[in-house]
N, C-alpha and C positions, 0 to 999 in steps of 0.2 A: 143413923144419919146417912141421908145418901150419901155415895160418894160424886167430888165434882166430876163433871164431864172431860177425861182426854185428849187434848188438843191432837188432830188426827195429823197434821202436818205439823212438824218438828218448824225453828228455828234454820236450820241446817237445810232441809229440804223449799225451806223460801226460798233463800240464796240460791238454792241449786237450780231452783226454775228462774228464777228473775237473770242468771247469767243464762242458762239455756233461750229465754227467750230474746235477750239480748244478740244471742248469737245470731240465732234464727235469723231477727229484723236484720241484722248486718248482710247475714246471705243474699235475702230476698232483695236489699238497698243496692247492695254491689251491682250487680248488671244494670239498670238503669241508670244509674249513676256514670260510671264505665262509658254505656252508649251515650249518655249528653256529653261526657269530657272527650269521647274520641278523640271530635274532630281536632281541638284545642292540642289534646295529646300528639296526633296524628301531621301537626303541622307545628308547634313548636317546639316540641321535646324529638321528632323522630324526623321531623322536614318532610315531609309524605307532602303528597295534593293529589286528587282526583282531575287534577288536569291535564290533558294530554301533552306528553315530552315532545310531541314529534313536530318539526320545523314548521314556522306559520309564516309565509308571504306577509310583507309590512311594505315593502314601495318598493319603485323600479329606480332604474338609474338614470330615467327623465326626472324624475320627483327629484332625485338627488340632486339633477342638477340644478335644479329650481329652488334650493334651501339656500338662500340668502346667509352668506357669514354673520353673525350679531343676530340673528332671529331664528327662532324655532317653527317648526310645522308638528300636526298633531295628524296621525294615524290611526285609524280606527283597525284593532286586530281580532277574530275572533278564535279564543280558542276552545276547542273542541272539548268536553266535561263530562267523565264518566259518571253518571247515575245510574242509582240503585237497580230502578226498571230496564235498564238501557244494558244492564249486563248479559251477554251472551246466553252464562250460564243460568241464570235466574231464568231470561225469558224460554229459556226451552222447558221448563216444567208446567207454564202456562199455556193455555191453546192460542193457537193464532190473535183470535180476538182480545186479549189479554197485553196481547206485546207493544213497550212503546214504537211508536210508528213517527216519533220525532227526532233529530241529531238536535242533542244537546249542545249549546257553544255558551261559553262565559262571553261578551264584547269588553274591550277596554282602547282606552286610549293610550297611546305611545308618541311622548315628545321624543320629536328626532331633531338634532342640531346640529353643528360642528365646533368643534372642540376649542374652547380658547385656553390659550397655552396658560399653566398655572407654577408659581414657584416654589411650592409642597401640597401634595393633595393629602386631604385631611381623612381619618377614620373612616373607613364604608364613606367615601364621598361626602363628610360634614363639614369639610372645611376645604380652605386651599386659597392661598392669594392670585389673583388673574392678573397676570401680567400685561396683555395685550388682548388685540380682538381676535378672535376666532377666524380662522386663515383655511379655503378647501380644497383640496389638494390639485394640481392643476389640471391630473392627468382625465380628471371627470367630463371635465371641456371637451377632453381630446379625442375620447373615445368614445362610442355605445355599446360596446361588447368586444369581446374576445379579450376580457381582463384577463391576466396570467397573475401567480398566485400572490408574487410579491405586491403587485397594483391592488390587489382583493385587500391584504393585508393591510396596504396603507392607507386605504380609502377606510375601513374598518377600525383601524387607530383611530382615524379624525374625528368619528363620530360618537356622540355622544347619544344613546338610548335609555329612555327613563319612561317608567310608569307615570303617568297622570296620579297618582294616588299620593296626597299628603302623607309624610312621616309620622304627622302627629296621629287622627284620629281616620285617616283616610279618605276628606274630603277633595276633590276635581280641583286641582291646582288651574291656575290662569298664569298666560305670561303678559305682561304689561310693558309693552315697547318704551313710555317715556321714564319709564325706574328702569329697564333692561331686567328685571327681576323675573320670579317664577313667583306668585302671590295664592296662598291661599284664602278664597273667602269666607270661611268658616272660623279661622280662630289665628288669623295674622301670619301663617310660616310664611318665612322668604329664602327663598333661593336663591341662585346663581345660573347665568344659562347651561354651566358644566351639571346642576340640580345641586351644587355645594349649599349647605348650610352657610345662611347668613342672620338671618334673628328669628323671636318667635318661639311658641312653643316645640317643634318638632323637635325631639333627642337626638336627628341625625340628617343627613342631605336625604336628597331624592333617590328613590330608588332605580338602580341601574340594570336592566338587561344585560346579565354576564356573558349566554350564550347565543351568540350574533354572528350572523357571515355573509360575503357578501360574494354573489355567484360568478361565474363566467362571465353571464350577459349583465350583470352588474345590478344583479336585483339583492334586494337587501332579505336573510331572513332570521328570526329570532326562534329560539323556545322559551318557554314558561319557565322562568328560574330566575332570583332576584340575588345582589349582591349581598347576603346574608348567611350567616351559617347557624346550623337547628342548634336550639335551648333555649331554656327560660329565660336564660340571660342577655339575649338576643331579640335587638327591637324585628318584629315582625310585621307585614303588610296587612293591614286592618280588612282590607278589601283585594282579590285580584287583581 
């Protein structure tokens, strides 16, 4: 009687390939994977951005003086945005004809206001009861330049700078004079003209421009950085 045929690969040696090739897929997954979460990675676990830190022009201190107390003005800022092609070091390995021949800028809108006084400001700006109307300081009337540091400073208190970008999912807030509100049209948030959270889906107030100053001649300037601190646990800006 013959004998049966020997199964050439054990039990044992299944296993041993179905984890090896297990493994394998996981290496080959990893980096692609890796590069789609970067940016995710890169901006809410590490707070990173590809946008330039360096001081962006937002208005002069005509415009200042032209912001009505109880009303907001919107700002168009552009900032400057490192890409891929646009890095120094990449483009030297390509020929001339290779090289981006564009400057990158992100545009965003920036509501600039003056501060109405409040009697607890609430979490990153989600709350706060307003006491009164928003009041600008007088010395703006007075002068056109040659602010000294303490007038820089106080003019700088008063003011309130906020992203255009809803809390919730990031859609172009509106302000509506007969509510006094900040409205968004996409999914109801309401604000406050400080950008306090008042109803609506958003988790938190509007988002605030932390790094702000305001120059000798009395011009106003910001960088890219919002009143939030990196982690998952941390509502982040949907949008710049």
């Amino acid at each position: 009687m013959a004998e049966l045929q020997k199964d050439p690969i054990t039990r044992g040696d299944f296993l041993g390939f179905g984890i090896l090739g297990a493994i394998s897929g996981a290496i080959l997954t990893i980096p692609p994977v890796a590069f789609v979460l970067s940016p995710v990675i890169k901006t809410n676990v590490l707070g990173q951005t590809d946008i330039d830190q360096g001081w962006q022009r937002v208005a002069t201190i005509k415009d200042l003086k032209e912001l009505k107390p109880g009303t907001p003005d919107v700002f168009e800022v552009e900032f400057p945005i490192e890409q891929v092609y646009s890095d120094k070091e990449i483009q030297e390995k390509f020929p001339d004809s290779q090289k981006s021949q564009s400057d990158f800028t992100v545009r965003h809108a920036v509501w600039i206001s003056w501060k109405a006084p409040v009697k607890q400001q609430g979490t990153q700006g989600s709350g706060g009861d307003i006491l009164g109307e928003p009041e600008k300081p007088a010395i703006v009337d007075q002068k056109s330049s040659g602010f000294t540091q303490s007038e820089r400073d106080e003019i700088r208190g008063q003011l309130n700078i906020l992203s255009n970008s809803c809390a919730h999912l990031g859609c172009p807030v509106r302000w509506f004079p007969d509510k006094h509100e900040f409205l968004c049209p996409c999914h109801g948030g309401l604000y406050d003209i400080n950008g306090g959270y008042v109803g609506g889906p958003p988790p938190r107030g509007m988002y605030n421009y932390t790094q702000a100053e305001v120059r000798e001649d009395g011009t106003l300037y910001i960088k890219h950085g919002y009143d939030i601190e990196p982690g998952l646990n941390k509502q982040q800006p949907y949008v710049v």
